[in-house]
MARLUMLO-894753 format. One record per residue (C-alpha): x, y, z; residue number from 1. Coordinates in pm, 1 decimal, always signed. Example, Ala and Ser with C-alpha at 12.3 -4.5 7.8 and 13.67 -1.06 7.14 Angstrom:
% MARLUMLO-894753
- +1230.0 / -450.0 / +780.0 / 1
- +1367.0 / -106.0 / +714.0 / 2
This chain:
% MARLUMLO-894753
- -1007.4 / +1437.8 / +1705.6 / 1
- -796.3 / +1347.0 / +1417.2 / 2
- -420.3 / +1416.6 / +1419.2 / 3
- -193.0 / +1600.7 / +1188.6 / 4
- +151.5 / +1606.4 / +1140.9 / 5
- +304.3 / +1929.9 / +1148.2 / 6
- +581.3 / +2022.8 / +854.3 / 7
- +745.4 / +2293.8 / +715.3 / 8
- +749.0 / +2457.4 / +405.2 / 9
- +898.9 / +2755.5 / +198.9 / 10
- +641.9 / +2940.8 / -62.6 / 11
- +758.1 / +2918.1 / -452.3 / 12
- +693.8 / +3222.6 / -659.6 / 13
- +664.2 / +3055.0 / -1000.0 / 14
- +526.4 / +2773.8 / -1160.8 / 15
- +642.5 / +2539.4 / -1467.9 / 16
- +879.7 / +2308.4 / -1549.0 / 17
- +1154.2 / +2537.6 / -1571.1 / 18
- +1070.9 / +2706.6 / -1222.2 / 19
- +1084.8 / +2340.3 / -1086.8 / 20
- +1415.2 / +2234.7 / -1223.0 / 21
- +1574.5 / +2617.2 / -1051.7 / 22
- +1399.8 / +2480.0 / -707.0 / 23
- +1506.0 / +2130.8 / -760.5 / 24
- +1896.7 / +2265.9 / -816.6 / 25
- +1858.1 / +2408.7 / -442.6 / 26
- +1808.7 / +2126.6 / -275.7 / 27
- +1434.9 / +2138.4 / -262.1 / 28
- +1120.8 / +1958.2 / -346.9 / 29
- +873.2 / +2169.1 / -545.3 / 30
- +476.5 / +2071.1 / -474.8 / 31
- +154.5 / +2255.0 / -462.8 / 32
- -137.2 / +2295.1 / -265.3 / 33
- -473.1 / +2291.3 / -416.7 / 34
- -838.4 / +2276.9 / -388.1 / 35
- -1122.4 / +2428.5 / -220.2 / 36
- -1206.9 / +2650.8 / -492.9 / 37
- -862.2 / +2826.0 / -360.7 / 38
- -565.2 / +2939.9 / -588.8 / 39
- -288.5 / +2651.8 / -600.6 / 40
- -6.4 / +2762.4 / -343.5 / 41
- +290.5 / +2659.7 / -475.7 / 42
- +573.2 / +2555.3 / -189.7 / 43
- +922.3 / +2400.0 / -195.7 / 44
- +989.8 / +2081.5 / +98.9 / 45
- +1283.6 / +1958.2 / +203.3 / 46
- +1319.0 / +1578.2 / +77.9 / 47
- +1441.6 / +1429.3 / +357.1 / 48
- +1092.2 / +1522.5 / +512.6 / 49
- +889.4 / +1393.6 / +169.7 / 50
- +1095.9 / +1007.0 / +212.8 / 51
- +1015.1 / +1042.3 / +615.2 / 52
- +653.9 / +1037.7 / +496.7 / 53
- +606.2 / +843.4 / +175.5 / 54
- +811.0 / +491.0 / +414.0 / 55
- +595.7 / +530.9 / +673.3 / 56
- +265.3 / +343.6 / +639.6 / 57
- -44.2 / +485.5 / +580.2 / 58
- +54.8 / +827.4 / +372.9 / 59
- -191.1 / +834.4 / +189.6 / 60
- -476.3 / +922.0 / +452.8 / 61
- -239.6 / +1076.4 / +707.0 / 62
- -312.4 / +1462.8 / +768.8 / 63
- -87.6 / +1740.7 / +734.5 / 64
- -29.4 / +2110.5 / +857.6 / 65
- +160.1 / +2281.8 / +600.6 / 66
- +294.7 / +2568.8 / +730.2 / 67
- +428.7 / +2852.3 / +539.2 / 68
- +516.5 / +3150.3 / +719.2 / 69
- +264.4 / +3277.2 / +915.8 / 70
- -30.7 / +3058.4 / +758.4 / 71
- -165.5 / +2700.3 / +787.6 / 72
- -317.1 / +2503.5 / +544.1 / 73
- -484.1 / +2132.0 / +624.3 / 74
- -391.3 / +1901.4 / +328.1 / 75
- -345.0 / +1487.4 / +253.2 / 76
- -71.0 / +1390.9 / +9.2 / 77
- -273.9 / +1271.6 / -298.4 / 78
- +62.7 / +1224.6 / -566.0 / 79
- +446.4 / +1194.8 / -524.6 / 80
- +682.6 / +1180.3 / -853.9 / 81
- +1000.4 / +982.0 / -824.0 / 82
- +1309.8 / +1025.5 / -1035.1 / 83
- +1277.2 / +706.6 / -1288.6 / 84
- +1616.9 / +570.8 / -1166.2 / 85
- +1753.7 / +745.9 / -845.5 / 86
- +1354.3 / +760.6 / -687.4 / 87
- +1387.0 / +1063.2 / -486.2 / 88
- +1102.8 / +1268.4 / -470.9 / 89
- +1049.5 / +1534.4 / -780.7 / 90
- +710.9 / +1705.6 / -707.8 / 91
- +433.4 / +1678.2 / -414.3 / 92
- +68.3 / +1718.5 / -465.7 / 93
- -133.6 / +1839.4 / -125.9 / 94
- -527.6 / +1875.3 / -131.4 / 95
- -637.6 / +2092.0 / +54.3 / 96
- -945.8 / +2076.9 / +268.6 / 97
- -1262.9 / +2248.9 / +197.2 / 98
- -1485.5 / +2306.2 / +511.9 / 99
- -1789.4 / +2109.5 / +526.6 / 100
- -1659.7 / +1893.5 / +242.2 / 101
- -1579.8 / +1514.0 / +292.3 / 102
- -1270.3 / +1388.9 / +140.1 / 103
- -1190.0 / +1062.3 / -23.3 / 104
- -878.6 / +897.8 / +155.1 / 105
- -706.7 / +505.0 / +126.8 / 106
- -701.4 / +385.0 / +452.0 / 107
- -469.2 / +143.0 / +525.5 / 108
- -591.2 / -245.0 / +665.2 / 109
- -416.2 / -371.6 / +975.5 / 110
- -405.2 / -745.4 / +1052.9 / 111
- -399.7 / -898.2 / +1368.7 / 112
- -386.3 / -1233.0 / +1562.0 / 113
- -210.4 / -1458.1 / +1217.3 / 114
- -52.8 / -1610.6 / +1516.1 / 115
- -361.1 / -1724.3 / +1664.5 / 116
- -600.7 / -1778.9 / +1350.6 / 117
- -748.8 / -2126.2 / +1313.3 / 118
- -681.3 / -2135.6 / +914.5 / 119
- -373.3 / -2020.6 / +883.7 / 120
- -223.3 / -2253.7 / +1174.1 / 121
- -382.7 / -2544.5 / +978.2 / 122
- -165.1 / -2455.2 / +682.7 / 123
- -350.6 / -2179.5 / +512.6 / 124
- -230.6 / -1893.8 / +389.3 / 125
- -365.5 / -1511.1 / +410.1 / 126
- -438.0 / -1335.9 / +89.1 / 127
- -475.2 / -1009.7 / +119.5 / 128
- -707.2 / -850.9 / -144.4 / 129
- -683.1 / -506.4 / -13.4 / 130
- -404.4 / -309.6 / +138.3 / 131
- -594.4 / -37.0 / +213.1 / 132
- -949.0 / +80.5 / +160.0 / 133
- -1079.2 / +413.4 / -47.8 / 134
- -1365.6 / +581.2 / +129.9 / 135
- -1512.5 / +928.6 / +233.2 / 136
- -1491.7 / +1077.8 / +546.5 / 137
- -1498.2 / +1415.1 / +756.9 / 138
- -1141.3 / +1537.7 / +752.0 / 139
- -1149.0 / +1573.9 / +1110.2 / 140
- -1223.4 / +1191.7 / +1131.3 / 141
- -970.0 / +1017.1 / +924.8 / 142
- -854.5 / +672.7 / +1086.5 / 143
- -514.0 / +644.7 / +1135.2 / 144
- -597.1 / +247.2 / +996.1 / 145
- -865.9 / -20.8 / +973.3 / 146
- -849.4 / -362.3 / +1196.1 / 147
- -885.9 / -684.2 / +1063.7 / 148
- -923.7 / -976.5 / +1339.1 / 149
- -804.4 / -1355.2 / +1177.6 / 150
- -792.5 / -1542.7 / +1524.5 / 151
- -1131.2 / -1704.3 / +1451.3 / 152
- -1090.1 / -1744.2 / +1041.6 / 153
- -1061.8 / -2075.3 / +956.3 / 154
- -946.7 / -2202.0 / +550.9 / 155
- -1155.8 / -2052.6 / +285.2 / 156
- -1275.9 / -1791.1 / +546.1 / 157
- -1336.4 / -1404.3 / +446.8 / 158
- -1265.7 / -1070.3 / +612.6 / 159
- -1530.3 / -873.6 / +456.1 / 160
- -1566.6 / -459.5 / +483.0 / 161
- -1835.7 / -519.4 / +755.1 / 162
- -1576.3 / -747.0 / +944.9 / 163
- -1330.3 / -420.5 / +994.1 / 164
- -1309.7 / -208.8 / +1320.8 / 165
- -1269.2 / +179.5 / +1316.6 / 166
- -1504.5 / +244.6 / +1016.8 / 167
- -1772.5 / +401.4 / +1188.3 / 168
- -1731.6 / +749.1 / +1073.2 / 169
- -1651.8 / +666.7 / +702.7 / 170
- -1820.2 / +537.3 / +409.8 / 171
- -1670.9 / +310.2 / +155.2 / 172
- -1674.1 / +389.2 / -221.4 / 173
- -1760.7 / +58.9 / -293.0 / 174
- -2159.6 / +53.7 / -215.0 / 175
- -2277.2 / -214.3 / -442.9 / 176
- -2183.1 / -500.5 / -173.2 / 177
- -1986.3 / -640.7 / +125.1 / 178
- -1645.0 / -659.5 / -49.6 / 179
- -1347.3 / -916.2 / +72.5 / 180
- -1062.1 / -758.4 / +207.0 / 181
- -897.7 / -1060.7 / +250.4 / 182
- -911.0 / -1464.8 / +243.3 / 183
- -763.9 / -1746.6 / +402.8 / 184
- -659.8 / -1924.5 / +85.2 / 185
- -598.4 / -2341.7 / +125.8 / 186
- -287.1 / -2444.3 / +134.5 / 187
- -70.6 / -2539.1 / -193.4 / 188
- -76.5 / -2956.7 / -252.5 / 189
- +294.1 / -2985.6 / -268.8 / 190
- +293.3 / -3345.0 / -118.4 / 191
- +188.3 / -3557.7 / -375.7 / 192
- +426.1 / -3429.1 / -661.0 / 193
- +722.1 / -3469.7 / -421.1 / 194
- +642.3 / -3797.6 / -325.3 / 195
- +608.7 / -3927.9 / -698.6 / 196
- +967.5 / -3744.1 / -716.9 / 197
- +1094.0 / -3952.0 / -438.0 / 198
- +947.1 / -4303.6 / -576.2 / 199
- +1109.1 / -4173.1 / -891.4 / 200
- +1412.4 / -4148.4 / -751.6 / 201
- +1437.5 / -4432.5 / -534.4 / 202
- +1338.7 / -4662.2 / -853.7 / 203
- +1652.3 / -4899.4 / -968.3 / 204
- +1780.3 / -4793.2 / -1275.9 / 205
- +1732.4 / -5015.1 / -1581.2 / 206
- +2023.7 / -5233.0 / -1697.2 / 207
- +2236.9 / -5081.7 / -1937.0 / 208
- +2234.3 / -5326.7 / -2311.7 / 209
- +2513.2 / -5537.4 / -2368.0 / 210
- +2665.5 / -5404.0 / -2702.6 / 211
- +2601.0 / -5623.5 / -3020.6 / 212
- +2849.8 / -5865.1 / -3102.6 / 213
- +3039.9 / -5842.9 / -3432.6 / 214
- +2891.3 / -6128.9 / -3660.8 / 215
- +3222.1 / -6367.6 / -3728.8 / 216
- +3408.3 / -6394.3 / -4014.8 / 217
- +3304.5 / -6709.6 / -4273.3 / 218
């Protein structure tokens, strides 16, 4: 069963710019709900709880309860506006669930075992291709995150989408073939150039030229 987090939410009689600057003035967060073939609901949030969410990992496929007096709506977070300069939040969008529909969700990649992994203790270094992963799943059967395992990747190694733990109820949007998600990349040569800069160093200066002497005087 997936989980959802629970938060609270006043309802927002009008829409438009205007309506969102009055809501913004009281302290509040304007957003919407929509989808489903459903009116948009438009709410107000406080914005301590919209920066709770958006710093934790993984907002973007975590599930939400929106509760609004007496009803419940099931939503994910697909945008949040930031103020150019100050970035607190300015406006939420929530998508609601249809039933029987699958949604489309970025599920975030875990790594594990860097520690341990044969590459990157012989110098490599993990490139990560993919934070996270776009797919479709039931909503009741979001992951909370994919697993990536690196103990046994060795330099020049992949962690492919097939490689990943947890994805048995979803299907990538990617079809076409078994993308990287990340790479143990080789590591930099740094060696040689600094040596040459040492030898450079170390070399004995030239001898400075005595100055020319003044032809004499007949």
């Amino acid at each position: 069963m997936a989980k959802f987090v629970s938060i609270e939410a006043e309802a927002r009689e009008r829409a438009g710019k205007g309506a969102a600057r009055a809501t913004r003035r009281q302290g509040k967060v304007p957003a919407v709900i929509y989808g489903a073939k459903q009116t948009p609901t438009l709410i107000a949030l406080d914005p301590r709880l919209v920066l709770r969410e958006i710093q934790r990992s993984g907002w973007r496929s975590r599930l939400y309860e929106i509760k609004v007096g007496a009803e419940t709506t099931r939503a994910l977070i697909r945008d949040v506006q930031l103020h150019p300069v100050s970035d607190k939040p300015e406006h939420v969008d929530f998508q609601r669930f249809a039933p029987g529909e699958k949604i489309r969700v970025a599920v975030t990649v875990m790594f594990h075992n860097e520690a341990t992994s044969v590459g990157l203790k012989r110098g490599g270094v993990l490139n990560v291709v993919r934070h996270s992963v776009e797919c479709y799943c039931d909503p009741e059967k979001v992951p909370e995150h994919f697993e990536a395992d690196l103990a046994s990747l060795d330099i020049n190694d992949n962690v492919r989408w097939s490689d990943l733990k947890g994805t048995e109820d979803t299907r990538p949007t990617i079809l076409d073939r078994d993308f990287v998600i990340a790479t143990v990349a080789a590591p930099t040569k740094m060696a040689e150039p600094a040596a040459e800069a040492g030898a450079a160093a170390a070399a004995p200066a030239a001898p400075a030229k005595a100055p020319a002497k003044a032809n004499a005087k007949k």
